[in-house]
Structures are given as structure tokens and as C-alpha cells.
C-alpha positions as CSV (number, residue, x, y, z in Angstrom):
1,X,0.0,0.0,0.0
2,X,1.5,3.0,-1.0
3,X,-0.2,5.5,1.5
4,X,1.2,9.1,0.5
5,X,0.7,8.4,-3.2
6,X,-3.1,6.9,-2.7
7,X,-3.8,10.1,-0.6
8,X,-2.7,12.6,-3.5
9,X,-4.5,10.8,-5.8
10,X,-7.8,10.5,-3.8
11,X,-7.4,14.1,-3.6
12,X,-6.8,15.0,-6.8
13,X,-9.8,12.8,-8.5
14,X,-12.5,14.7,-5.9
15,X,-11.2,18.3,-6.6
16,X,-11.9,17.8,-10.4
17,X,-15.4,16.3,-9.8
18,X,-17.7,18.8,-9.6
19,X,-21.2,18.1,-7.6
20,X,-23.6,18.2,-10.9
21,X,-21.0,15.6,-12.2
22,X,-21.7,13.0,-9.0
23,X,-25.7,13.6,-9.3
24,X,-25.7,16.2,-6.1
25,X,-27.2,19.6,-5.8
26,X,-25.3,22.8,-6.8
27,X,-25.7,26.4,-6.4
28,X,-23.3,27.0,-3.1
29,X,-20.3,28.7,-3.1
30,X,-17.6,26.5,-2.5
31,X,-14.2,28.0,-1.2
32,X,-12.3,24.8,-2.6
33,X,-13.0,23.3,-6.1
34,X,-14.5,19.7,-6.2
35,X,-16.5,17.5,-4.2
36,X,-16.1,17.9,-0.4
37,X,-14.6,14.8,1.5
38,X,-18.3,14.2,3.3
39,X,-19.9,14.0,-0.3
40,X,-17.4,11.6,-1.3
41,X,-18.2,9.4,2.0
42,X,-21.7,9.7,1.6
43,X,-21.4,8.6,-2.0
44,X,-19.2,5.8,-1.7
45,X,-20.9,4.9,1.9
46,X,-18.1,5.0,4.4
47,X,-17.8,7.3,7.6
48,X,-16.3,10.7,7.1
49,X,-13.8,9.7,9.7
50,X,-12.8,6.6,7.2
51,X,-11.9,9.0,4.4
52,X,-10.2,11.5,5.6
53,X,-7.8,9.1,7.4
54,X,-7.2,7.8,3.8
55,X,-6.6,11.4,2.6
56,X,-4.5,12.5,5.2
57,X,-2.2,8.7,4.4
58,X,-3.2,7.6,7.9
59,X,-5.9,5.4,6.6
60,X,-5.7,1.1,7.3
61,X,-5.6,-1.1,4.5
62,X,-8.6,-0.8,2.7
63,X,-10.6,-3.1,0.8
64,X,-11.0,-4.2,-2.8
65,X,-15.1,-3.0,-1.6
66,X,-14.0,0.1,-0.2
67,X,-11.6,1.3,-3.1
68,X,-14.8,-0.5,-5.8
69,X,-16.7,2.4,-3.8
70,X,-14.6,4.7,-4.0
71,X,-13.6,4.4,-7.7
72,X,-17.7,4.4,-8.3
73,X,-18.1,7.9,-6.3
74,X,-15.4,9.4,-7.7
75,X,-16.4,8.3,-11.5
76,X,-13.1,6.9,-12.2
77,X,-11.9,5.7,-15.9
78,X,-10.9,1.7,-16.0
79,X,-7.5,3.0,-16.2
80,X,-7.8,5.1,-13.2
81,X,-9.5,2.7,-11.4
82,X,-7.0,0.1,-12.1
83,X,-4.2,2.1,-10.7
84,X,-6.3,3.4,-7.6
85,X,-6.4,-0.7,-6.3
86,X,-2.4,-0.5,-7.0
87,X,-2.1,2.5,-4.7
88,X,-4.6,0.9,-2.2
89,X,-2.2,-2.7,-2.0
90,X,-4.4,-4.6,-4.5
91,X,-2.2,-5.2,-7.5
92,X,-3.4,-7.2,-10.4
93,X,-0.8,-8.6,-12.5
94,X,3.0,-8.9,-12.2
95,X,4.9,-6.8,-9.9
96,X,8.2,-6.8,-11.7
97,X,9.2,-6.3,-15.1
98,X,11.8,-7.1,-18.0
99,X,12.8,-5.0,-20.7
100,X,14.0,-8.6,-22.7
101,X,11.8,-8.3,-26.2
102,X,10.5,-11.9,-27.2
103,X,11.7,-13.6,-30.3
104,X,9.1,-13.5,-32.2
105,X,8.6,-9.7,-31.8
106,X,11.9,-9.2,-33.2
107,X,10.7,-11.4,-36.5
108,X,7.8,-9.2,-36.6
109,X,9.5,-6.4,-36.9
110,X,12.0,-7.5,-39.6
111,X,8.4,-8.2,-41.7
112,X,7.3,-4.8,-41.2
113,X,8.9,-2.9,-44.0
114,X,6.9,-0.5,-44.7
115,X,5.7,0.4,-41.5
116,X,8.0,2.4,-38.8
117,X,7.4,0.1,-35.6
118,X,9.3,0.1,-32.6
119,X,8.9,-1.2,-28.9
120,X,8.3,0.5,-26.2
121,X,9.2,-0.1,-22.4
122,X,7.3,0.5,-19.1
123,X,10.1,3.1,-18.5
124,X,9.5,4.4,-22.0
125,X,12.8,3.2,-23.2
126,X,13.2,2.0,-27.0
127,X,14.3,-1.5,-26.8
128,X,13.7,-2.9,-30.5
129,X,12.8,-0.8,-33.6
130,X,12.7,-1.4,-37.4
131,X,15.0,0.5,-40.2
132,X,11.7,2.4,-41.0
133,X,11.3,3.3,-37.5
134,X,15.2,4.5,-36.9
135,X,15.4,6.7,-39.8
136,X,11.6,8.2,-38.7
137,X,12.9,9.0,-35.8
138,X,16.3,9.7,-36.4
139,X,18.9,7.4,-36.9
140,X,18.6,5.5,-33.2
141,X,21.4,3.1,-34.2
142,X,24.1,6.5,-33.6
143,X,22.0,7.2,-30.2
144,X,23.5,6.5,-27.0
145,X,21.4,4.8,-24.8
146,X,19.7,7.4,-22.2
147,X,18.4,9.0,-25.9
148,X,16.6,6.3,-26.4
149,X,14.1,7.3,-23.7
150,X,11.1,8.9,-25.7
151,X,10.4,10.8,-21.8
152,X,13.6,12.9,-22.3
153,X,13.5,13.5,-26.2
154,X,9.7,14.8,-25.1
155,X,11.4,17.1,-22.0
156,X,14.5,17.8,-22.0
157,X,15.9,17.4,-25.4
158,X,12.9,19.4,-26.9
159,X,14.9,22.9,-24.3
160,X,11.6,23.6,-24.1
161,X,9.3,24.7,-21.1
162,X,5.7,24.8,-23.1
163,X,4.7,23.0,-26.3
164,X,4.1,25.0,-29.5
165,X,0.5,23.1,-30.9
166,X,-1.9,21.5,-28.9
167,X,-0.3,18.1,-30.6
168,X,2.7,18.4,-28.5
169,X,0.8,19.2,-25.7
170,X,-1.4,16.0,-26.1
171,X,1.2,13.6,-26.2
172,X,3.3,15.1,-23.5
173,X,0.1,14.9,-20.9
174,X,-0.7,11.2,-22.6
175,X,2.6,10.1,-22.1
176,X,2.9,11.2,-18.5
177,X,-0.5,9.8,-17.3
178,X,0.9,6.4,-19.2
179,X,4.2,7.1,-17.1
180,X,2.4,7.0,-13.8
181,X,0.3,4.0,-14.4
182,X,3.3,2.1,-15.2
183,X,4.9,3.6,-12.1
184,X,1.7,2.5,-10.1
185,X,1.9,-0.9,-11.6
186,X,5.7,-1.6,-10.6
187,X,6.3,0.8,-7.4
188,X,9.2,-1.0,-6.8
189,X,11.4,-0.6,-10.5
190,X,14.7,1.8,-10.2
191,X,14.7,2.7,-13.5
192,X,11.1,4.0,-13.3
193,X,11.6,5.9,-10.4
194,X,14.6,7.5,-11.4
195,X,13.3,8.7,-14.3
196,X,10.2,10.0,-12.5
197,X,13.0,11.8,-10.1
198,X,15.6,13.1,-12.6
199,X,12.4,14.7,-15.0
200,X,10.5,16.5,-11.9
201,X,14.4,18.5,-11.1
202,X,15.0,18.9,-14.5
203,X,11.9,19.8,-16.3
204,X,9.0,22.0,-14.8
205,X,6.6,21.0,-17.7
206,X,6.9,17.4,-16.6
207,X,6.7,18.4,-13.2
208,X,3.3,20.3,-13.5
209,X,1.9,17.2,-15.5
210,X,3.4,14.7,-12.9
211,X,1.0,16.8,-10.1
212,X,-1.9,16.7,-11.9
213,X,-1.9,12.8,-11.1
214,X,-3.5,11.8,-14.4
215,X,-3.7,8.3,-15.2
216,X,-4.3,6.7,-18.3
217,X,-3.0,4.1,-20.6
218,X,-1.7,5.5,-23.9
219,X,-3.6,4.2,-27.1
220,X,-4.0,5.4,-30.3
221,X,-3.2,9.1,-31.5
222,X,-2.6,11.6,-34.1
223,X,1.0,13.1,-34.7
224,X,2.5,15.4,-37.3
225,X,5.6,14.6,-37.7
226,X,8.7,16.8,-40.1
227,X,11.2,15.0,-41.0
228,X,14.3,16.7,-42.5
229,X,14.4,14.7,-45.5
230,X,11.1,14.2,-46.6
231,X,9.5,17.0,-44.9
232,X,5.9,16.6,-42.8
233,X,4.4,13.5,-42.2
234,X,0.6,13.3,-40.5
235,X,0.6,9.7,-38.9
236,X,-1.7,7.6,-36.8
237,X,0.7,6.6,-33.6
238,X,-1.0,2.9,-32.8
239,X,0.1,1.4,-29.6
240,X,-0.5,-2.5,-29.3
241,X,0.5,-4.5,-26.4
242,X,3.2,-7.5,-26.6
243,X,1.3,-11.0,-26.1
244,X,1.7,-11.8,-22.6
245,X,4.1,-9.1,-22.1
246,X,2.2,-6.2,-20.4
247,X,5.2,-4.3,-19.8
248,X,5.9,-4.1,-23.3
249,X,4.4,-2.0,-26.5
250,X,4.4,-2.1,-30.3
251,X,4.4,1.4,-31.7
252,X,3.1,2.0,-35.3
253,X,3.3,4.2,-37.4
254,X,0.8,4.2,-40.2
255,X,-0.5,7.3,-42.9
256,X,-3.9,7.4,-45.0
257,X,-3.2,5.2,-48.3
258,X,-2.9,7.5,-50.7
259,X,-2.2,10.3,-49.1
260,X,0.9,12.7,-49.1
261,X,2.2,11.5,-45.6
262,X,1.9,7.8,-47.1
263,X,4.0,9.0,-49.8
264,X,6.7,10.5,-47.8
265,X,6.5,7.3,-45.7
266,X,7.5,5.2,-48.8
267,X,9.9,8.1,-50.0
268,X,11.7,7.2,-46.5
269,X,11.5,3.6,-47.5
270,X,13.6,4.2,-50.3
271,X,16.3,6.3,-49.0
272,X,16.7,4.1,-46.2
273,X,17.1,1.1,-48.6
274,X,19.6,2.8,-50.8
275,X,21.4,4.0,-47.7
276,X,21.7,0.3,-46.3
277,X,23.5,-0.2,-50.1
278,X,25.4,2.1,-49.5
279,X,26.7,0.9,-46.2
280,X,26.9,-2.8,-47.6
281,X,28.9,-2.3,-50.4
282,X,31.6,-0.3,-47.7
């Protein structure tokens, strides 16, 4: 049970929720935003005295009853939800993790030609990728291995303190909320929680995000990408988990058939071929 971390996030999930939201009368002036902690009780029926033990991380051990009541008054998402029984000492699934990619992940990716795939860590690290993928992204074989963390290249790489579309903003608040719940799902991992650590010092955007206690897996999403040789690509960013490997993503790239950013896709294709011959016949 992680008791200072299930407090915070308690909090944080009733100050969003607004009383019309949870089905109770309005109209009052509030001083503090949200549901009050007696609402919440009432709602999830437990004693006030029960919950604000919980919120102040003096609470016992709750149940999987008590949190299923709590994630019901507080209207939680099935990926919030999920992480709220982590916080509260009810894990489901495997508490450690391994960064090893199968065998027959690696074949799949030598089929995928034309697609730019990689695959993605818990601790957001790039630990397999296509040539497609590398040249998308930028050459990863020359990349040491810390710049293989898509958390950095999104914060700290980027010199950047705000994000210039609302794009960039998306996929820096996705990919934190998809940070946490992996950090909820192994509490435990250094790696994790020293990237967690190093991006709070070092990056104030990450920071603010990081409060804000958002949970949520990452799926699919929408990305423009410009790439220096063939210019701007729009491309659907698919994430797919690895057969019984929960700690582990396939990341897709795919474009519209037909369109320009399919073209530039295959225009990569070729360049990266010919650059392969290149390096072959060296």
C-alpha cells in the first residue's frame, strides 16, 4: 500500500469532480473546487472519519469494496481505477518487469517494411525498432542509450518549457498519465523511479503534468511529424500490447493510403534502402 501516493491521488480525483457531475445539488459557493470529503463518503458509503484518514495517508488497509466504492463515487476511468487498487495494495498482474523483447517480436518487426514500428518499455525506453522506425525518428542506431528514452526527447531534449501546438501538448500529458500508471503498476522498478525523479528536477513541464496525477493508458493518436528529409508527415501513432508481455508496447506508425504523408512514408523507405547499399557495399 502506498499510502502518500493513494492520498494525493484521492485528492486529486474529488477536486476535479464537480457536484452536478456525481448527481448532487449545486448552487453553493464553494471556497475549494470539487466534491467535499463528506460528499465523497456519503457517495461511496463509508464514515467521514474513514476517508479523511485515507486522505490525510493515515488510513488502514482498505478493501477491494471500499476502493470499488470509491472508484464508483469518484467516476473513475478503468485505467484510473485500475491504478487506484495498486495505490490501495491490490495489484493485479506482475509486480516486476523485463525489458528482454521476445523472439518472435523481433521477426515481426524485420516483416514490417513499410511500416515504422518500434517497442516501447514501461520506462518508456526503446528497446527494439525497425530501419523504418530509426530513420523516422532519427537514426537510433548512432543514439547512446539514455536518448533512447522517448520521456527525455519529449522534455528535456525538446529545451523547451511549453509546447508549441496542442499536438505536443497532447502527447506530452498522454505520455505522462501512461508514465504514472506504469509507475503504479511496478512501485518498486529503479529505473522507473529514477526517471520519474531526474524529470521532476530537471523539467518544470513534466513536473506540472506529474501533479496533476493523471492516469491513463496510452492508445491510439494523431502526430504530425517533419522530417528533414522528406518533410511533414501526419501519422496515426498505434500502440499494441506484446502477447503476454504487459510491460511491453508495439508502436506503429501508419498514414492514410494514398495520401501525401503515405507517400513521404514510402519516400523514407527508399532512402533508407539505398542508404543500407550504400553501407553494404563499404
Amino acid at each position: 500500500m502506498k499510502r502518500d501516493e493513494l492520498a494525493a491521488f484521492l485528492r486529486s480525483r474529488r477536486e476535479r469532480l464537480t457536484p452536478q457531475e456525481a448527481g448532487l445539488p449545486g448552487g453553493e459557493r464553494r471556497r475549494t473546487p470539487g466534491l467535499r470529503r463528506q460528499e465523497v463518503a456519503q457517495l461511496a458509503g463509508i464514515s467521514i472519519d474513514y476517508y479523511i484518514r485515507l486522505e490525510q495517508a493515515r488510513g488502514p488497509h482498505p478493501s477491494r469494496q471500499v476502493l470499488n466504492a470509491l472508484s464508483r463515487a469518484l467516476m473513475l476511468s478503468q485505467d484510473e481505477r485500475a491504478h487506484l487498487f495498486l495505490l490501495g495494495g491490490h495489484p493485479v498482474g506482475p509486480s516486476r518487469r523485463s525489458n528482454e523483447v521476445p523472439a518472435s517480436m523481433l521477426h515481426l518487426l524485420s516483416f514490417l517494411e513499410e511500416v515504422p514500428a518500434y517497442v516501447l518499455d514501461a520506462a518508456y525506453n526503446i528497446v527494439a525498432f525497425n530501419p523504418l522506425g530509426s530513420a523516422l525518428l532519427g537514426d537510433l542506431e548512432m543514439s547512446p542509450g539514455n536518448d533512447l528514452n522517448v520521456i527525455r526527447w519529449c522534455f528535456l531534449y525538446a529545451h523547451t518549457d511549453h509546447f508549441e501546438n496542442e499536438d505536443q501538448l497532447a502527447f506530452a500529458r498522454a505520455s505522462v498519465a501512461d508514465l504514472r500508471a506504469a509507475h503504479g503498476r511496478y512501485p518498486d522498478d529503479p529505473e522507473i523511479n529514477a526517471l520519474v525523479t531526474e524529470m521532476i528536477a530537471l523539467s518544470p513541464a513534466f513536473a506540472r503534468l506529474w501533479a496533476e496525477h493523471e492516469v491513463e493508458l496510452r492508445r491510439n493518436q494523431n502526430k504530425r511529424l517533419v522530417h528533414p528529409k522528406v518533410g511533414q508527415i501526419d501519422v496515426i501513432c498505434q500502440m499494441m500490447p506484446v502477447p503476454d508481455r504487459d510491460d511491453l508496447r508495439l508502436v506503429l506508425y501508419t498514414a492514410e493510403p494514398g495520401s501525401p504523408s503515405h507517400l513521404a512514408l514510402r519516400r523514407l523507405r527508399e532512402l533508407t534502402l539505398s542508404s543500407q547499399d550504400a553501407r553494404s557495399d563499404l
